[in-house]
Backbone as a printed PyTorch tensor [residue, N CA C, xyz], in Angstrom:
tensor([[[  0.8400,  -1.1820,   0.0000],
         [  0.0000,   0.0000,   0.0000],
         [  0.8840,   1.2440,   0.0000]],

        [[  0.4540,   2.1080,  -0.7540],
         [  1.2330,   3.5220,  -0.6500],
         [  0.6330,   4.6670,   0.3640]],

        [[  1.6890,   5.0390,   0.3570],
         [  1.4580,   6.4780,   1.3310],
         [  0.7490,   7.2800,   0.7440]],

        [[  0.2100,   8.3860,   1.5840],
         [ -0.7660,   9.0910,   2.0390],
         [ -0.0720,  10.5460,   2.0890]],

        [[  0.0220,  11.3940,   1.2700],
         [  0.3740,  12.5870,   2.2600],
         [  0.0860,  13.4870,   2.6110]],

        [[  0.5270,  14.0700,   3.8170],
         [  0.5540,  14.6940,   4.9660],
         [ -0.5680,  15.8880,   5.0970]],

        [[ -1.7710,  15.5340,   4.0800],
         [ -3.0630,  16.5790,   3.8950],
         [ -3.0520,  17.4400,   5.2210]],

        [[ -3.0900,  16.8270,   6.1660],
         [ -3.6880,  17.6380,   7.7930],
         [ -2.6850,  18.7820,   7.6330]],

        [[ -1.1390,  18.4180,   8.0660],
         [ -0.0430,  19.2710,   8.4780],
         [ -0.1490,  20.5140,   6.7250]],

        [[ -0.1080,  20.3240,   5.4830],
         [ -0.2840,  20.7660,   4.9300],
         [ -1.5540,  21.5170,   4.8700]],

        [[ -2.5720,  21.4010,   5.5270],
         [ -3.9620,  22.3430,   5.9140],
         [ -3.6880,  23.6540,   6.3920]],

        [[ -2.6290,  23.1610,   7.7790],
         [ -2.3630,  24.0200,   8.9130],
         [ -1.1100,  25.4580,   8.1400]],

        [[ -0.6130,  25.3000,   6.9680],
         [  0.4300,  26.2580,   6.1190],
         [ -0.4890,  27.1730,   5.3790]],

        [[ -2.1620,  26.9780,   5.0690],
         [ -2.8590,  27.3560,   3.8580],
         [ -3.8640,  27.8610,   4.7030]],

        [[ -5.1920,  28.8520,   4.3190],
         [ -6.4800,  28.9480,   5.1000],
         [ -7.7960,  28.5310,   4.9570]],

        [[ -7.4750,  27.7550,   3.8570],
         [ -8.5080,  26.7680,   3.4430],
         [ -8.2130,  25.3150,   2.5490]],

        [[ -9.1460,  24.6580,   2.5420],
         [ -8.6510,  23.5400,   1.3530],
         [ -8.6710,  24.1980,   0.0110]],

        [[ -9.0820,  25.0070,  -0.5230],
         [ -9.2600,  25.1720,  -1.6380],
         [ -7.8910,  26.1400,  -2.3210]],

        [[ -7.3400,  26.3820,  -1.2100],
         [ -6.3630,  27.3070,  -1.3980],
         [ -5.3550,  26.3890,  -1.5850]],

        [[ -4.9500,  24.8770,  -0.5270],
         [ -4.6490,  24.0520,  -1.1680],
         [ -4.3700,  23.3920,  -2.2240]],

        [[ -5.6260,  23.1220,  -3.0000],
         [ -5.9940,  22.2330,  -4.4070],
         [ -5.1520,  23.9460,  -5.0240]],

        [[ -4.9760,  25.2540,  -4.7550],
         [ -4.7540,  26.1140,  -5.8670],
         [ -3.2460,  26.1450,  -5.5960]],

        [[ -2.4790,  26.0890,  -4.3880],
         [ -1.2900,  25.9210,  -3.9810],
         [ -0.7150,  24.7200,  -4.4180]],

        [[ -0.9250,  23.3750,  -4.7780],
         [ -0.3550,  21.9150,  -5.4700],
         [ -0.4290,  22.2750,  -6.5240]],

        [[ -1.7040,  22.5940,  -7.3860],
         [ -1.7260,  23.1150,  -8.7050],
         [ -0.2580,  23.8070,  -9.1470]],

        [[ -0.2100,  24.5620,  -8.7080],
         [  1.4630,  25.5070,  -8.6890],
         [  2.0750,  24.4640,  -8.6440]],

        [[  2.5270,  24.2030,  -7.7510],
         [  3.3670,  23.5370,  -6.9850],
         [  3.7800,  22.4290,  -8.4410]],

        [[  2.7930,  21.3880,  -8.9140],
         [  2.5780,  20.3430,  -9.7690],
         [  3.2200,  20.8290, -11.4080]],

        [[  2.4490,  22.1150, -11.3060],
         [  3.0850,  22.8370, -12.8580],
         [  4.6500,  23.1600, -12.6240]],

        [[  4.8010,  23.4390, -11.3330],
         [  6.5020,  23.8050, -11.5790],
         [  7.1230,  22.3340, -11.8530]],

        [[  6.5660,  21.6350, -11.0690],
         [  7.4020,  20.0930, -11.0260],
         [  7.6460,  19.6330, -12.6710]],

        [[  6.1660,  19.3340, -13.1640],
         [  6.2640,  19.3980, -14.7970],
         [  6.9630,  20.1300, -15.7360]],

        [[  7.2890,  21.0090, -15.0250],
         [  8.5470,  21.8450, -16.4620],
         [  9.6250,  21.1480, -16.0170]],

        [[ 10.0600,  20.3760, -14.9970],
         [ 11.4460,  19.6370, -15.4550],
         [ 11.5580,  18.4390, -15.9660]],

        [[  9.9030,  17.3750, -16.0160],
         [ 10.0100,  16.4730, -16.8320],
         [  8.5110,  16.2140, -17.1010]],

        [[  8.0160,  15.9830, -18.3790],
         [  6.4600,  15.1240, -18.2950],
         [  6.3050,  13.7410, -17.9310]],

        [[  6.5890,  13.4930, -16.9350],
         [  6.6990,  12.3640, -16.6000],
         [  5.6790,  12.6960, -15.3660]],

        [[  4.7000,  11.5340, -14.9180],
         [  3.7750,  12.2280, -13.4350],
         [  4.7600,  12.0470, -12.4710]],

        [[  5.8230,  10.7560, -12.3330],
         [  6.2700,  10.7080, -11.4950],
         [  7.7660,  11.2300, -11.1320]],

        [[  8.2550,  11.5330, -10.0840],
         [  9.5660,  11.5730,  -9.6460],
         [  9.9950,  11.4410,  -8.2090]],

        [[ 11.1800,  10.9220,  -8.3210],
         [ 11.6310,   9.8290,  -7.3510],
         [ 11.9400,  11.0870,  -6.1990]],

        [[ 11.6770,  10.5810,  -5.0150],
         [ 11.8930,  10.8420,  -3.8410],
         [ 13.3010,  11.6020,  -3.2530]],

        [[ 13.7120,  12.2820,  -2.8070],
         [ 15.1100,  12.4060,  -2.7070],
         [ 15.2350,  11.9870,  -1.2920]],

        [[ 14.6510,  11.7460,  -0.6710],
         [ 15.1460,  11.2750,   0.7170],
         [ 15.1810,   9.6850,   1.2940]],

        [[ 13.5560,   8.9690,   0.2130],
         [ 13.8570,   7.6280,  -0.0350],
         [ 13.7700,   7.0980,  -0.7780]],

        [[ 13.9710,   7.7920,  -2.0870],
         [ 14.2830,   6.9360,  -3.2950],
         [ 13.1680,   6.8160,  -3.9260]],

        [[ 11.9730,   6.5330,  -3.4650],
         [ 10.8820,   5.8540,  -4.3440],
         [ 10.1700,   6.9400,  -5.2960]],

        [[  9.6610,   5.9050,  -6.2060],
         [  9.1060,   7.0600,  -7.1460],
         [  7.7360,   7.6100,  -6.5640]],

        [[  7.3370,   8.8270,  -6.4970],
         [  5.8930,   8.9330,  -6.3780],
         [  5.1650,  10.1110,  -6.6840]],

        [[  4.5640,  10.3870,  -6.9850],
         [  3.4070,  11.0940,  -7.7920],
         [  3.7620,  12.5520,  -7.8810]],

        [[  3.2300,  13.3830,  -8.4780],
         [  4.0620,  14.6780,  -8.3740],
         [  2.7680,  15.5390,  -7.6710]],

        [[  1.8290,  15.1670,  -7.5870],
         [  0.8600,  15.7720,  -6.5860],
         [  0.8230,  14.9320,  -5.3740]],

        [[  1.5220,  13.7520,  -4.6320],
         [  2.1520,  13.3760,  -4.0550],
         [  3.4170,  14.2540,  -3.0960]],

        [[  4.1340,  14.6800,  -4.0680],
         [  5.1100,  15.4520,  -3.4550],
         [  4.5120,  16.9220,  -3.4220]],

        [[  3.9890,  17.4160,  -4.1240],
         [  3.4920,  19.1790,  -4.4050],
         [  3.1680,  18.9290,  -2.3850]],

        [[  2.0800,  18.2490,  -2.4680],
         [  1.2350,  18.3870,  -0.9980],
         [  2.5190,  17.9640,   0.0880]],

        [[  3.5220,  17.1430,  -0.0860],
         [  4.1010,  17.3060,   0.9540],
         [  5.5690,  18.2960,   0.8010]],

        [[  5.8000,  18.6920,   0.0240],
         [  6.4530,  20.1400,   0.0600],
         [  5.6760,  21.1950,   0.6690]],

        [[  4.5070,  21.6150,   0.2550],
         [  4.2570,  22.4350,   1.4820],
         [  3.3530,  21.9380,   2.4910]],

        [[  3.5190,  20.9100,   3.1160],
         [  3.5570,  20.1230,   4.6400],
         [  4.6630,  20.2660,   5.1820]],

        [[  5.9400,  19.8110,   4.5980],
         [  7.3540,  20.3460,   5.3590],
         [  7.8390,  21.7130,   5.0150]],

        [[  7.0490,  22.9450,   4.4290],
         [  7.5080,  23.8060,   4.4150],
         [  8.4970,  24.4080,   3.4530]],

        [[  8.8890,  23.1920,   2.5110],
         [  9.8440,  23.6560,   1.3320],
         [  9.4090,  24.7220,   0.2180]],

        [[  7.9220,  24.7680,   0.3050],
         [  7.4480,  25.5020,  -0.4070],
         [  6.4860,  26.1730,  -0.1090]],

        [[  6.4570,  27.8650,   0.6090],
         [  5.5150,  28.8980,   0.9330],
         [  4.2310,  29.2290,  -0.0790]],

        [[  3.4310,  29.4050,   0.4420],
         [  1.9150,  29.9200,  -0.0220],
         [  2.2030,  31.6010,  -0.2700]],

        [[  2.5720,  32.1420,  -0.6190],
         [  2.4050,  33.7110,  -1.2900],
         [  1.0280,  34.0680,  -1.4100]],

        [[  0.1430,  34.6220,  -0.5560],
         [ -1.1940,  34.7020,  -0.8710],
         [ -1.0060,  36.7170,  -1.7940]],

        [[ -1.7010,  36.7910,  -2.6670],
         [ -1.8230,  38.3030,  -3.1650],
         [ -3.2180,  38.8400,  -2.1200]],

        [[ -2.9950,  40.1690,  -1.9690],
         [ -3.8990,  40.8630,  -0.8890],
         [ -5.0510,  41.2340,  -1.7970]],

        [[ -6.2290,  40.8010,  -1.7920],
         [ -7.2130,  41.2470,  -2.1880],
         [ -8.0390,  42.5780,  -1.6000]],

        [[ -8.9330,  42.9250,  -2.0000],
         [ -9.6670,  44.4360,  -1.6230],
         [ -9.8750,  44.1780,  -0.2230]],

        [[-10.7870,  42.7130,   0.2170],
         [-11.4200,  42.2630,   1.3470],
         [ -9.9060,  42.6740,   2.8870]],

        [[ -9.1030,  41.7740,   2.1060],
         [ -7.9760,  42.0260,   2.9200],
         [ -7.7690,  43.0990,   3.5340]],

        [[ -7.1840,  44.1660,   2.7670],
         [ -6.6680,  45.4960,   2.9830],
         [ -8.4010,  46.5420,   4.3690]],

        [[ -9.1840,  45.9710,   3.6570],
         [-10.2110,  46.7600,   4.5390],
         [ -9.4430,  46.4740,   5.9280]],

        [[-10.0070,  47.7920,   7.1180],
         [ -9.8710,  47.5840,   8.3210],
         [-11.1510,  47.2640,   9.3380]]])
């Protein structure tokens, strides 16, 4: 069986799920400009696995920040 990743701890970096699914999205397109391939191998244990696999646990460990842009709502006081 394969792993699972780290959805919860990756929740707690973002302020919603949906911001999520828009944060991997990124995350997935950068991965794809270095190969079309879905998968790529692990650097810490080797195995191959999914590239929305890794998107979600890059930013679970933090390798990769959420940049949110400030909308109108925001800026109000």
């Amino acid at each position: 069986m394969s792993e699972r990743p780290n959805i919860e701890q990756a929740l707690k970096k973002v302020r919603s799920r949906y911001e999520l699914v828009l944060a991997a999205t990124k995350r997935v397109l950068d991965l794809m400009k270095e190969t079309d391939d879905i998968f790529i191998r692990d650097k810490e244990k080797g195995q191959l696995v999914k590239k929305t696999f890794q998107a979600i646990q890059d930013i679970a460990s933090g390798r990769v920040r959420v940049i949110r842009k400030e909308s109108k709502n925001d800026q109000k006081s």
